[in-house]
KEKOLZA-225239 format. One record per residue (C-alpha): residue number from 1; residue in one letter; y, x negated, z negated. Coordinates in nm, 3 decimals. Each point is the difference from the previous one (the first is absolute). Example, Ala and Ser with C-alpha at 12.3 -4.5 7.8 and 13.67 -1.06 7.14 Angstrom:
# residues 2
+-----+------+---------+---------+---------+
:  nr : rest :      yy :      xx :      zz :
+-----+------+---------+---------+---------+
:   1 :    A :  -0.450 :  -1.230 :  -0.780 :
:   2 :    S :   0.344 :  -0.137 :   0.066 :
+-----+------+---------+---------+---------+
# end
This chain:
# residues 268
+-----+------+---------+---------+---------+
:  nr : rest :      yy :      xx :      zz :
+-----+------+---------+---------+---------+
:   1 :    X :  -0.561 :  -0.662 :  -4.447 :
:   2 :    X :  -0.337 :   0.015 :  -0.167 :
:   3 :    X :  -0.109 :   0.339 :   0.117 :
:   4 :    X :   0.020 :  -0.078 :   0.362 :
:   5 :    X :  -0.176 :  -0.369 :  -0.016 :
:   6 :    X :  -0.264 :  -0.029 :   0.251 :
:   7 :    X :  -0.380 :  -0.066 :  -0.165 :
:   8 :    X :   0.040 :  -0.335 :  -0.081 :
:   9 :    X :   0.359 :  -0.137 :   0.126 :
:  10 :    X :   0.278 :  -0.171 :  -0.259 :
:  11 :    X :   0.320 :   0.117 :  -0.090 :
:  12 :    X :   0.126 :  -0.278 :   0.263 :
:  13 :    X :  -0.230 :   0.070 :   0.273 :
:  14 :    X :   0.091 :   0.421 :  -0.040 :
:  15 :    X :   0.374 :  -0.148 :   0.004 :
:  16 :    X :   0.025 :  -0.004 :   0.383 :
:  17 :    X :  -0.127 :   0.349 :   0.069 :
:  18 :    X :   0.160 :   0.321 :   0.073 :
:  19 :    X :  -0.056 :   0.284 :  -0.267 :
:  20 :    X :  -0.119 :   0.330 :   0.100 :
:  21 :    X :   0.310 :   0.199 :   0.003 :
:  22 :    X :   0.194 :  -0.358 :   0.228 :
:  23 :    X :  -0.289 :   0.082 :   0.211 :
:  24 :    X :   0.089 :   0.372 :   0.064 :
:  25 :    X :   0.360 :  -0.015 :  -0.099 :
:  26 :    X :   0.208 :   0.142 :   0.347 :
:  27 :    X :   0.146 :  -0.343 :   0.079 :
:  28 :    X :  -0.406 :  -0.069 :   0.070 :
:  29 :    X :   0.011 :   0.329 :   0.199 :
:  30 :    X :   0.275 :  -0.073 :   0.194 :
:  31 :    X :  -0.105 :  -0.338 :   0.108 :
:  32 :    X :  -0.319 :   0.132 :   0.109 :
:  33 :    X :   0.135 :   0.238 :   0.219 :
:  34 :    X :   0.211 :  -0.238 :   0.146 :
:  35 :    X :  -0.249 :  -0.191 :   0.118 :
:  36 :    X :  -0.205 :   0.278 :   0.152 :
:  37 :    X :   0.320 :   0.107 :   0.186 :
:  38 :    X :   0.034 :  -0.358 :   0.113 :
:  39 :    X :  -0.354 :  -0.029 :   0.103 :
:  40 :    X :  -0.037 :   0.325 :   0.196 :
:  41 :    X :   0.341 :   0.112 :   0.109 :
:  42 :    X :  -0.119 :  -0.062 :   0.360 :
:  43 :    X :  -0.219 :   0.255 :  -0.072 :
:  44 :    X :   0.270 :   0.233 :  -0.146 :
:  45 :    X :   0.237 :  -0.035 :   0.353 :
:  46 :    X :  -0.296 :   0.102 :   0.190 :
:  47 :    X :  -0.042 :   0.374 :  -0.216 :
:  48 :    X :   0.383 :   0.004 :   0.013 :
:  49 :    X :   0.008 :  -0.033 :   0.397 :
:  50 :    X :  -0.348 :   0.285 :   0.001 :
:  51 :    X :   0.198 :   0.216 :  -0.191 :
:  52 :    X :   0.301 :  -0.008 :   0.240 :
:  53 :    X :  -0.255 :   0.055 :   0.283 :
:  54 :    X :  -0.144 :   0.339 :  -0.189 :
:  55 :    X :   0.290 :   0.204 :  -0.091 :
:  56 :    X :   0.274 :  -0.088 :   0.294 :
:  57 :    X :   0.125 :   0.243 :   0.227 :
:  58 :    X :  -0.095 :  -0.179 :   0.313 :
:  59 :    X :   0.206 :   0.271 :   0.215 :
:  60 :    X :   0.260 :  -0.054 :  -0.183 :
:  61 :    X :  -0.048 :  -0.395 :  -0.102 :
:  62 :    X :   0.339 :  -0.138 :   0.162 :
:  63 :    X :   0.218 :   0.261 :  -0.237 :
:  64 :    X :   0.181 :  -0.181 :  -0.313 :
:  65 :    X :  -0.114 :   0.061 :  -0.319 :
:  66 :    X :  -0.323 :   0.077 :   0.058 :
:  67 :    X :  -0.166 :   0.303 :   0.094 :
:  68 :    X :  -0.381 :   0.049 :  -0.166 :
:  69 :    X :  -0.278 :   0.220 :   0.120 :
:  70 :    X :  -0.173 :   0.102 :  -0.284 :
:  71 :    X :  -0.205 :   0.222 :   0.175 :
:  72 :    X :  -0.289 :  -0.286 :  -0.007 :
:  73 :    X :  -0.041 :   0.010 :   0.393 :
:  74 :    X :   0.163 :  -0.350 :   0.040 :
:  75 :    X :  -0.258 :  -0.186 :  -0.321 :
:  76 :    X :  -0.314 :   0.218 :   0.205 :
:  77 :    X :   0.098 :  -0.158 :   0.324 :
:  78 :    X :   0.014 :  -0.361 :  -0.125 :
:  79 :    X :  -0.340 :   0.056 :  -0.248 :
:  80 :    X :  -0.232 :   0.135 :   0.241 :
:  81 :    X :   0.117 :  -0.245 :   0.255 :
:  82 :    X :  -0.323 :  -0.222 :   0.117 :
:  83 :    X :   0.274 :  -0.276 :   0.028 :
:  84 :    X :   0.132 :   0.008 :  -0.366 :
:  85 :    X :  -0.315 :   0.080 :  -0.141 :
:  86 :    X :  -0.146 :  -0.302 :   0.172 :
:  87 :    X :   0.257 :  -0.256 :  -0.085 :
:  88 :    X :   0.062 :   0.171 :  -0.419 :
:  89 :    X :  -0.326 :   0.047 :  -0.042 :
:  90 :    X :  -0.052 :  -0.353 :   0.044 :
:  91 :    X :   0.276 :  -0.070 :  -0.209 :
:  92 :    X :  -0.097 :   0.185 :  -0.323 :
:  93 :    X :  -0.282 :  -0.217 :   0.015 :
:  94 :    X :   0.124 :  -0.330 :   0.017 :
:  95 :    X :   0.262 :   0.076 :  -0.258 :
:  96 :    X :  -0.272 :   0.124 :  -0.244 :
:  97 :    X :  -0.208 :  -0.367 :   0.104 :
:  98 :    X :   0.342 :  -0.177 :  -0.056 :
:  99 :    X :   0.060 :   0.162 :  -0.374 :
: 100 :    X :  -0.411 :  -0.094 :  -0.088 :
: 101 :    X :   0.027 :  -0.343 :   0.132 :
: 102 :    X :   0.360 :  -0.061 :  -0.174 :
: 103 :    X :  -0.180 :   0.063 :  -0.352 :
: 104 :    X :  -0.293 :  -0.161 :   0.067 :
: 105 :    X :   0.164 :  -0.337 :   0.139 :
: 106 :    X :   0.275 :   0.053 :  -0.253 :
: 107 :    X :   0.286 :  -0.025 :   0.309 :
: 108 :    X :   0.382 :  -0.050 :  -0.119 :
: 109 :    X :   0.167 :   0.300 :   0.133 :
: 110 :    X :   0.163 :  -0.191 :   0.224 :
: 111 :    X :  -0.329 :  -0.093 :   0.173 :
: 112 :    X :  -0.127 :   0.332 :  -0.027 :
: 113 :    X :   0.391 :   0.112 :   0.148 :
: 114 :    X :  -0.055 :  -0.201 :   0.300 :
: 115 :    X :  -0.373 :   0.112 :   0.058 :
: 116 :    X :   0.125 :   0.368 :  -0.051 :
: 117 :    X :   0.304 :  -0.074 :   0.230 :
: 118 :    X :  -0.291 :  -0.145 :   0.287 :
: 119 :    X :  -0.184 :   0.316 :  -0.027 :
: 120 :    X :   0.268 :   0.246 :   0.035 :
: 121 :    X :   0.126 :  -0.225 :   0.345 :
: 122 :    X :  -0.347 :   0.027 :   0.132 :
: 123 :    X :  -0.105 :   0.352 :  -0.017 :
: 124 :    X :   0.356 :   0.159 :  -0.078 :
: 125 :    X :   0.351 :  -0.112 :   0.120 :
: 126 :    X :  -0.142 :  -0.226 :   0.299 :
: 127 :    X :  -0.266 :   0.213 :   0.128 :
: 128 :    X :   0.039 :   0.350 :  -0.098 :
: 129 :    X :   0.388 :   0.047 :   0.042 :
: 130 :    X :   0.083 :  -0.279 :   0.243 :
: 131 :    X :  -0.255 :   0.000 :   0.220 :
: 132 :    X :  -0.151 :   0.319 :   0.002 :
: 133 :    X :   0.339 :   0.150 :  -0.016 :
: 134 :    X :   0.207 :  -0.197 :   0.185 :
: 135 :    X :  -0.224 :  -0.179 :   0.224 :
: 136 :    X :  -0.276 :   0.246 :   0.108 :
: 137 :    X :   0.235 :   0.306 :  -0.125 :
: 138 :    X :  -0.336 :   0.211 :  -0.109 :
: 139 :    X :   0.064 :   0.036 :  -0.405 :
: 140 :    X :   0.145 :   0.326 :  -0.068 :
: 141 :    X :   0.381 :   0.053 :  -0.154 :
: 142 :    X :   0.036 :  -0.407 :  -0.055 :
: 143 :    X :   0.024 :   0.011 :   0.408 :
: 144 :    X :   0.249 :   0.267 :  -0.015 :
: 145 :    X :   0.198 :  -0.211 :  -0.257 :
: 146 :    X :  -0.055 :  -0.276 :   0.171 :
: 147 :    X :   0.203 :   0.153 :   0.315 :
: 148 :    X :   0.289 :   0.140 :  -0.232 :
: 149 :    X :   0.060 :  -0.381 :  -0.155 :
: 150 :    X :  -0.027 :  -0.111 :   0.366 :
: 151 :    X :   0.014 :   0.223 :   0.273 :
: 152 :    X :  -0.112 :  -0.263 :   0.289 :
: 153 :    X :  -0.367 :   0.059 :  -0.189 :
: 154 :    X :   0.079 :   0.318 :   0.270 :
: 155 :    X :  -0.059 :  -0.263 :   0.293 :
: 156 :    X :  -0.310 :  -0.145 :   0.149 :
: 157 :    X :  -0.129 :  -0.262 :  -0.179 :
: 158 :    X :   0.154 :  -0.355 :   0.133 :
: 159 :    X :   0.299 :   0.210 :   0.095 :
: 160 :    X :   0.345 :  -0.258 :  -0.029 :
: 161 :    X :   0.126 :   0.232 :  -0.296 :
: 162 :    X :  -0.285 :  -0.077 :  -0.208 :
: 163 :    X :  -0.165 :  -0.306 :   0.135 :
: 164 :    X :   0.146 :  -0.147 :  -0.284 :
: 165 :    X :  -0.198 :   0.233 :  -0.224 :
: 166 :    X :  -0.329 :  -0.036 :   0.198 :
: 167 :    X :   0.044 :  -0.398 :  -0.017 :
: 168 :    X :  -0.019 :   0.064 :  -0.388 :
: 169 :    X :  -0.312 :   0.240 :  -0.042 :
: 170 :    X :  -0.164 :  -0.225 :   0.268 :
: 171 :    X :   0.057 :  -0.303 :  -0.274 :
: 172 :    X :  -0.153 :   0.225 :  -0.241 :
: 173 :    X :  -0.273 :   0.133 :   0.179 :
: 174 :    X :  -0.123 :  -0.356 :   0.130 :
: 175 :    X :   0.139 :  -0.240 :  -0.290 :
: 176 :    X :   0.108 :   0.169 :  -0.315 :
: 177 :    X :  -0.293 :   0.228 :  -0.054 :
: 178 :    X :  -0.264 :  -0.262 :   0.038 :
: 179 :    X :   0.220 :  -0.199 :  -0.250 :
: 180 :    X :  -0.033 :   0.259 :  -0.262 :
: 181 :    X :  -0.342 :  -0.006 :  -0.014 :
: 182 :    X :  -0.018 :  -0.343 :   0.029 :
: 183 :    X :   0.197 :  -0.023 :  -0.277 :
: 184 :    X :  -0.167 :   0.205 :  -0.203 :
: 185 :    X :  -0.350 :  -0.148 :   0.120 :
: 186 :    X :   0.173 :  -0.344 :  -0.156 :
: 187 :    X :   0.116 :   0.151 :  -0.366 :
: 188 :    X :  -0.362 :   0.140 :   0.007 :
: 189 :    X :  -0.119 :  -0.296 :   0.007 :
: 190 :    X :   0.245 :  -0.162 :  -0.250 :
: 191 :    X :   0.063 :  -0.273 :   0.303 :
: 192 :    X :   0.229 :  -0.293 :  -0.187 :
: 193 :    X :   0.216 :  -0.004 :   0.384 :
: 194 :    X :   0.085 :   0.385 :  -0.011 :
: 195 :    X :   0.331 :  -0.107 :  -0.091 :
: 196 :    X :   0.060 :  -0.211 :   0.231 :
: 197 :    X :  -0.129 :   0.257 :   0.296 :
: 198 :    X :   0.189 :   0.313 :  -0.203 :
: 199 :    X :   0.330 :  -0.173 :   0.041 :
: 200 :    X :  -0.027 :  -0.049 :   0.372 :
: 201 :    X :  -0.142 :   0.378 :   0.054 :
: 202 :    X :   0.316 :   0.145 :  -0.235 :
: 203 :    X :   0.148 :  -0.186 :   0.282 :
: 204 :    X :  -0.135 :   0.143 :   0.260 :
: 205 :    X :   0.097 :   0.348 :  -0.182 :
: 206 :    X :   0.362 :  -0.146 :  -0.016 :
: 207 :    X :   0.085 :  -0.098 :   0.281 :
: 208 :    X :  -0.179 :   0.323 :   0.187 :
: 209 :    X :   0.220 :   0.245 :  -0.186 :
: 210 :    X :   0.313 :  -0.207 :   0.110 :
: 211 :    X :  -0.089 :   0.024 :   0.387 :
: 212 :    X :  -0.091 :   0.370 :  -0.043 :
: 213 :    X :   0.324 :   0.129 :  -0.173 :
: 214 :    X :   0.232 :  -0.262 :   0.149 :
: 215 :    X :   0.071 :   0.181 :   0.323 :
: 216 :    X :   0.066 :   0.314 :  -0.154 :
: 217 :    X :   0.243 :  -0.091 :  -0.258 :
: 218 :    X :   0.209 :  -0.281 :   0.246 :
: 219 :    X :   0.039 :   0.332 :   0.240 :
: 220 :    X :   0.098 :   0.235 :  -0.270 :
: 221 :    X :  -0.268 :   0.232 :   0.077 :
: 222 :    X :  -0.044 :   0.257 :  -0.294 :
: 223 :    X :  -0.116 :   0.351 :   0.085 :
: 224 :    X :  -0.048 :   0.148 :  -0.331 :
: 225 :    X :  -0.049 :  -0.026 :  -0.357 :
: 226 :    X :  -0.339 :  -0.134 :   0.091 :
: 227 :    X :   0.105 :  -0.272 :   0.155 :
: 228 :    X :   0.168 :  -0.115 :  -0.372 :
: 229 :    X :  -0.302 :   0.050 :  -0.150 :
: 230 :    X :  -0.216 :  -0.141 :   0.274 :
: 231 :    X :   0.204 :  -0.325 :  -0.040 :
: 232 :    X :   0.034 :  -0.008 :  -0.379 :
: 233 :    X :  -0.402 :   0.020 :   0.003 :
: 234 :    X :   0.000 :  -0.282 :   0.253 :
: 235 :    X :   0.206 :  -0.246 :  -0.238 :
: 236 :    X :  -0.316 :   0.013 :  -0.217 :
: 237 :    X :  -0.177 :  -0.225 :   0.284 :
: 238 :    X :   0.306 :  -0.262 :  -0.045 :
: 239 :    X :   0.048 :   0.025 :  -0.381 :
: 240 :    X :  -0.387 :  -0.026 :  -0.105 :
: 241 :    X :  -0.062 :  -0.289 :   0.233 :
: 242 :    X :   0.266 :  -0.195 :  -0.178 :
: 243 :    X :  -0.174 :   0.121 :  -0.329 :
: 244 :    X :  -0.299 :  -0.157 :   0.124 :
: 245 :    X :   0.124 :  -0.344 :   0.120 :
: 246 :    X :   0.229 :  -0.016 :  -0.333 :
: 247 :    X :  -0.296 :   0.050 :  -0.234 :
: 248 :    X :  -0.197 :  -0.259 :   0.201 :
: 249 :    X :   0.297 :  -0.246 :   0.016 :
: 250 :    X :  -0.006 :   0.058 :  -0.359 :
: 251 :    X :  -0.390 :  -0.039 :  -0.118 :
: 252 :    X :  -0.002 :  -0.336 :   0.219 :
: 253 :    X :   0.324 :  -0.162 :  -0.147 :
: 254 :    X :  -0.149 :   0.094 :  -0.368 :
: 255 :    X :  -0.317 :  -0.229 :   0.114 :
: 256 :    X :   0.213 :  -0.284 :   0.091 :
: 257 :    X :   0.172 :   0.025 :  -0.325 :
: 258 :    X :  -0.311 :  -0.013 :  -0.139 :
: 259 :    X :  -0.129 :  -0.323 :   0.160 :
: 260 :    X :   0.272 :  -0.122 :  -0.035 :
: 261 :    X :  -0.007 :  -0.002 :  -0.349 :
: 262 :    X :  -0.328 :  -0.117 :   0.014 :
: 263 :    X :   0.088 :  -0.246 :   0.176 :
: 264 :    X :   0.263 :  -0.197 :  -0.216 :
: 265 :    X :  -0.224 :   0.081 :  -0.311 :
: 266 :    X :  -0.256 :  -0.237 :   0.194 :
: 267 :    X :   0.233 :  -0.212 :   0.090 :
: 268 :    X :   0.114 :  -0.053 :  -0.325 :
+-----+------+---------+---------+---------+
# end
């Protein structure tokens, strides 16, 4: 032990600390990574949904397995779009703000999860694919997918096939993107009721993805592999939520514990 004492610390106060090679050792490695993935994976679906968008065969987009254009047309259509760039442009940004203020506040990476998570609804999911390309119909190759998961996107807006749809991107044009950047306007500001207001906005989230996909699956309507995907995608909005309300449940039963604890110690 003596050659890795700290200046001036006992044998008994070096006891508690982690030698240089526990430090680095892969378990160390491994746990770190973890908790990046768990932090930023948010992050991760977005690149994973981009990359879809850049290499499909949009022609060809209802054929199973499949079909890629690698020819790069598709990924030029979406990247010189004035509609992606100004919603990922955007994005890049707050992501890179989100990673500086995680280290400098020191965030858990589940706070820094949900702020990533807020971010990604805001400029992303909400705005750039559902509204842009489901709503107003104007991004390039996510409105074409869009119209192979459901073909009543092929209708006028309000149209009974997809009223339905237009209820939902209406609740995230008006409601749920304001609530992302609220949300994020609240972690900024490290505001002790973000909880609180994060639970009911999940909520929101929640109970919006129901009434979207509802229809659709009760009727049996499924048009393609798309449609699959488009739905497996969509269970994200119902899973994380519950994520969410869990961890809160959680962090406000362990403070009860704790006063209650305190509690009986004062009593007694």
């Amino acid at each position: 032990l003596k050659q890795f004492w700290h200046k001036g610390e006992s044998p008994q106060q070096f006891k508690g600390k982690a030698s240089p090679w526990q430090r680095s050792s892969p378990g160390c490695c491994e746990g770190a990574m973890l908790q990046t993935l768990a932090a930023w994976w948010p992050a991760l679906f977005v690149l994973g949904t981009l990359l879809l968008v850049c290499i499909i065969d949009i022609s060809r987009a209802h054929i199973f397995p499949p079909v890629l254009d690698l020819s790069g047309e598709p990924a030029k259509r979406v990247l010189t779009s004035p509609w992606f760039l100004g919603m990922f442009l955007p994005l890049l940004v707050g992501l890179l703000w989100i990673r500086s203020f995680s280290r400098v506040n020191k965030l858990s990476s589940t706070d820094t999860c949900n702020m990533v998570w807020w971010m990604v609804n805001l400029f992303w999911f909400h705005t750039a694919c559902d509204i842009f390309s489901g709503f107003f119909m104007t991004m390039p190759v996510l409105t074409e997918l869009y119209a192979h998961m459901s073909p009543s996107h092929l209708n006028p807006r309000w149209h009974e096939s997809r009223a339905h749809l237009d209820s939902g991107y209406c609740l995230e044009l008006f409601v749920e993107v304001p609530m992302a950047a609220w949300m994020l306007y609240l972690h900024a500001r490290r505001d002790p009721a973000r909880h609180l207001a994060e639970v009911w906005a999940a909520a929101v989230q929640f109970a919006g993805t129901i009434c979207y996909y509802a229809p659709g699956v009760a009727k049996g309507e499924t048009h393609c592999w798309l449609s699959y995907m488009d739905r497996s995608c969509g269970a994200v909005w119902v899973i994380f939520p519950m994520v969410i309300l869990k961890r809160h449940l959680d962090a406000e039963r362990a403070k009860g514990g704790i006063s209650g604890k305190a509690g009986k110690t004062k009593a007694a």
